[in-house]
C-alpha positions in Angstrom: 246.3 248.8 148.3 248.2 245.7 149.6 250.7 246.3 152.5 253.1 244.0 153.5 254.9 243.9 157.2 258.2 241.5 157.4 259.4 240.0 160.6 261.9 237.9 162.1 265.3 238.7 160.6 268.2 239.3 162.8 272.1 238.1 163.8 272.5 234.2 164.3 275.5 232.5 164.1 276.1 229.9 161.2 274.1 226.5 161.7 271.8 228.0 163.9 267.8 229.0 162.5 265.6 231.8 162.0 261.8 232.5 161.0 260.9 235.0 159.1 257.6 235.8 158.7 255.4 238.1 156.6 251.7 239.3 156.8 249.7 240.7 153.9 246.6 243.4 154.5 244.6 245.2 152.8 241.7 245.3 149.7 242.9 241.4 149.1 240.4 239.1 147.6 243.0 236.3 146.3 246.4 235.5 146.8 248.0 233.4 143.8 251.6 233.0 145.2 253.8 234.0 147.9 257.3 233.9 148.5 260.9 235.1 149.2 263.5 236.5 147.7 266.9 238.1 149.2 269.5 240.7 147.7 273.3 240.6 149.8 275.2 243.3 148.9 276.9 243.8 145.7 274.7 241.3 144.2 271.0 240.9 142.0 268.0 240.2 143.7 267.4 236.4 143.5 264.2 234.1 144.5 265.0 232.3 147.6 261.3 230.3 147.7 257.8 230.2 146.3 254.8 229.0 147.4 251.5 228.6 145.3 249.7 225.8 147.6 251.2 223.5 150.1 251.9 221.1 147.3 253.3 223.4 144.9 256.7 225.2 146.0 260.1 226.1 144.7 262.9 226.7 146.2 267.0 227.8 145.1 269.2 224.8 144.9 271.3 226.8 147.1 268.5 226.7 149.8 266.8 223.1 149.4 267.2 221.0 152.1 267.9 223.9 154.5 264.8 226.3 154.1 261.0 225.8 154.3 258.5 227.9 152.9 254.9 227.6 154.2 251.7 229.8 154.4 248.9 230.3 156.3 245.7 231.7 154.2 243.4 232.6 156.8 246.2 234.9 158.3 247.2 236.1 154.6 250.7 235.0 156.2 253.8 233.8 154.5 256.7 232.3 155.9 260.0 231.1 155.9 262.2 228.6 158.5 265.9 228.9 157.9 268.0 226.0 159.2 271.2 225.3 158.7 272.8 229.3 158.3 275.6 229.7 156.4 277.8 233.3 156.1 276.6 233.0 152.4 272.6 233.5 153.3 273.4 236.7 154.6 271.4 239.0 152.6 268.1 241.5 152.9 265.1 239.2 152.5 262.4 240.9 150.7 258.3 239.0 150.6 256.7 239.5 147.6 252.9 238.5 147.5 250.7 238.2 144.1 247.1 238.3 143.9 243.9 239.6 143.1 242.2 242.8 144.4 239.9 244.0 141.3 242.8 244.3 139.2 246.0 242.1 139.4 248.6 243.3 142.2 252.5 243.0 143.0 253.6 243.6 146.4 256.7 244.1 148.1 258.0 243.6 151.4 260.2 247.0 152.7 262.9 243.8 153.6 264.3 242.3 156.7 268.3 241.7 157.5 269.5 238.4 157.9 273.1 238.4 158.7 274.5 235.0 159.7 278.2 235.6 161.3 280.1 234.0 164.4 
């Protein structure tokens, strides 16, 4: 089993930053991609980043230029710098890891509240 434990979220006002962060444990023998996604209320879960290697990310137009997703593969650690808030990014931001363990495995963050208000 793969277990996921999100940190980071919280109440900033807009223009101001925030790191969220999210570490993966368990049987884990290869992670293939890592990334964020975030679900305000009223509306459909939506990808927010993804990261396959340093060189290979993608991000939500809304997002680019603002966000940055990076990882850290000896920690089994994903995570994501917000600049630049806006009211609009206020929304539960979910990690999802995918990998390898002895059979192919989809894990899920239990999410973290961003809320981005003055």
């Amino acid at each position: 089993q793969v277990q996921l434990v999100e940190s980071g979220g919280g109440l900033v006002q807009p223009g101001g930053s925030l790191r969220l962060s999210c570490a993966a444990s368990g049987t884990i023998r290869t992670i293939y991609a890592m990334g964020w996604y975030r679900q305000a209320p009223g509306k459909q879960r939506e990808l927010v980043a993804r990261i396959i290697t340093s060189s290979s990310t993608n991000y939500a137009d809304s997002v680019k230029g603002r966000f940055l997703i990076s990882r850290d593969n000896a920690k089994n650690t994903v995570y994501l710098q917000m600049n630049s808030l806006k009211p609009e990014d206020t929304a539960v931001y979910y990690c999802n890891v995918r990998g390898w363990n002895g059979g192919a495995f989809d894990a899920w963050g239990q999410g973290t509240l961003v809320t981005v208000s003055s």
